[in-house]
C-alpha positions as CSV (number, residue, x, y, z in Angstrom):
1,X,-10.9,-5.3,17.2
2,X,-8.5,-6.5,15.0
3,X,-9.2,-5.3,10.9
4,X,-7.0,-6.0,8.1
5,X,-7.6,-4.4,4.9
6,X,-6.5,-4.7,1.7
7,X,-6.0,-2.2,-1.4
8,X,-4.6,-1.9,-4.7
9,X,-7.0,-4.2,-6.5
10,X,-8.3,-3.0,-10.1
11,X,-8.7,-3.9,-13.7
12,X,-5.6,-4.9,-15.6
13,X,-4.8,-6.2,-19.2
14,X,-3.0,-9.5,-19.5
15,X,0.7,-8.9,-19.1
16,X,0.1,-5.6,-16.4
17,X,1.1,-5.6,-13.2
18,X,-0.1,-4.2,-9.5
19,X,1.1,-4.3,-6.0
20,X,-2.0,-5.3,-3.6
21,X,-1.5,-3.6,-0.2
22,X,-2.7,-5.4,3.1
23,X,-2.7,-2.8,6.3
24,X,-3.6,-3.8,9.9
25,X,-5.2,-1.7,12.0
26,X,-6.5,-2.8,16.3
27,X,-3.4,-4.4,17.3
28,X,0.0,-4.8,14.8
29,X,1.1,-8.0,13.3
30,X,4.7,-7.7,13.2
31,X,5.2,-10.6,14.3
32,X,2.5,-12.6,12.7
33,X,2.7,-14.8,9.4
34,X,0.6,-13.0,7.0
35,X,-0.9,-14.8,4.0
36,X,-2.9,-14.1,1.0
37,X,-5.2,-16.2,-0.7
38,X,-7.5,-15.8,-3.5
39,X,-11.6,-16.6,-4.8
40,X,-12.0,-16.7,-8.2
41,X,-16.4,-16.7,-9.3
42,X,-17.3,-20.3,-8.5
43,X,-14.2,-21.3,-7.0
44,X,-13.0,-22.0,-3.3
45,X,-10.6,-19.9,-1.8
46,X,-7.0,-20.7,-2.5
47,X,-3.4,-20.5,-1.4
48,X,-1.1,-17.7,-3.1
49,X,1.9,-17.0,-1.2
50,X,2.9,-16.4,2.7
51,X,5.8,-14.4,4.3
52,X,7.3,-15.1,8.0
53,X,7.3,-12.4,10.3
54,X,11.0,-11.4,9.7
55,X,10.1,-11.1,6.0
56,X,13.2,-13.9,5.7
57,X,11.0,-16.9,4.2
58,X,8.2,-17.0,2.0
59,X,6.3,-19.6,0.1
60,X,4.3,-19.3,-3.4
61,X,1.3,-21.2,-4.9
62,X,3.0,-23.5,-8.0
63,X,0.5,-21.1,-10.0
64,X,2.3,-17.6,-9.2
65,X,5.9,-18.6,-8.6
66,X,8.4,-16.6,-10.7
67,X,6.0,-13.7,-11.1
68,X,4.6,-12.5,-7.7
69,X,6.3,-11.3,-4.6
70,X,5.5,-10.9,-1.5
71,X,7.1,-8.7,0.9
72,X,6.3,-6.8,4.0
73,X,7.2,-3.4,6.3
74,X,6.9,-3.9,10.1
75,X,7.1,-0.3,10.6
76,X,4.3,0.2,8.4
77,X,2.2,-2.8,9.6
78,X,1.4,-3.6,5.7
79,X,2.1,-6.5,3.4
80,X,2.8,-6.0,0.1
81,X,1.7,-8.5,-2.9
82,X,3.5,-7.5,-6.2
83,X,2.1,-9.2,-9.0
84,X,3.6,-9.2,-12.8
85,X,2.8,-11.0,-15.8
86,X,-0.8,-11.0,-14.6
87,X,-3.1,-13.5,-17.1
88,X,-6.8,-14.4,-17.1
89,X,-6.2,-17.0,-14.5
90,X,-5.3,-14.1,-11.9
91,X,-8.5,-12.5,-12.2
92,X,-10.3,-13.3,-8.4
93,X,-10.9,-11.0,-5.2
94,X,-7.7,-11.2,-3.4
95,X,-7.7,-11.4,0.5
96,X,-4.9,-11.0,3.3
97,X,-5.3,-12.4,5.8
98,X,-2.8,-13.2,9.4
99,X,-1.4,-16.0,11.6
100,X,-0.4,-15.3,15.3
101,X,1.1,-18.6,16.1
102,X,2.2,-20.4,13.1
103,X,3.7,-20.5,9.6
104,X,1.3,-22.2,6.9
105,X,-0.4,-22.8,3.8
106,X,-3.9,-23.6,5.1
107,X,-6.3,-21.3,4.9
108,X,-7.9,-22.4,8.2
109,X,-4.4,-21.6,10.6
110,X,-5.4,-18.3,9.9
111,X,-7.0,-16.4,12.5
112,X,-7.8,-12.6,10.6
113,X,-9.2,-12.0,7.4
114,X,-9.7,-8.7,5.2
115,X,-13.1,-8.0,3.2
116,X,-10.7,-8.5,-0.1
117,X,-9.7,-6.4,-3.1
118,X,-11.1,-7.6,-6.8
119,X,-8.5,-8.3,-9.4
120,X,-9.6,-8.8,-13.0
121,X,-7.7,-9.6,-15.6
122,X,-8.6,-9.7,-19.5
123,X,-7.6,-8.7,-23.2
């Protein structure tokens, strides 16, 4: 069985910061694209940044570019998601999720999902 899980979520004031942690556990995904994505109440879930497997290219949603970063340690089987500047706009339960073939965007080329890790963000 293959379970991802993510940590690090919490409550924040506009302009805080946190590093979301996304750990497999059942088989490693070193060499897997690994993605995260985000649900805010009401909304679908959407696109916030991907890293390759080497760690060498990553992509950003328009929305977070500039202030979140997305990095990864093979060793450690985790994937990190360092978020600054955080605003209102943030606030939504943040999922990782991981891609054994390809390199995408699109929410549905992903093949493993975590439960998710609530961010909130007010003042």
């Amino acid at each position: 069985q293959v379970q991802l899980v993510e940590s690090g979520g919490g409550s924040v004031q506009t302009g805080g910061s946190l590093r979301l942690s996304c750990t497999a556990s059942g088989r490693t995904f070193s060499r897997d694209t690994v993605g995260w994505f985000r649900q805010a109440p009401g909304k679908g879930r959407d696109f916030v940044a991907t890293i390759s497997y080497t760690g060498g290219t990553t992509i950003y949603a328009d929305s977070v570019k500039g202030r979140f970063a997305i990095s990864r340690d093979n060793a450690k089987n985790t994937v990190y998601l360092q978020m600054n500047s955080l605003n209102a706009d943030d606030t939504a339960v943040y999922y990782c999720a991981s891609d054994v073939r390809g390199f995408s965007k699109d929410a549905t080329d992903y093949d493993y999902w975590g439960q998710g890790t609530q961010v909130t963000v007010s003042s």
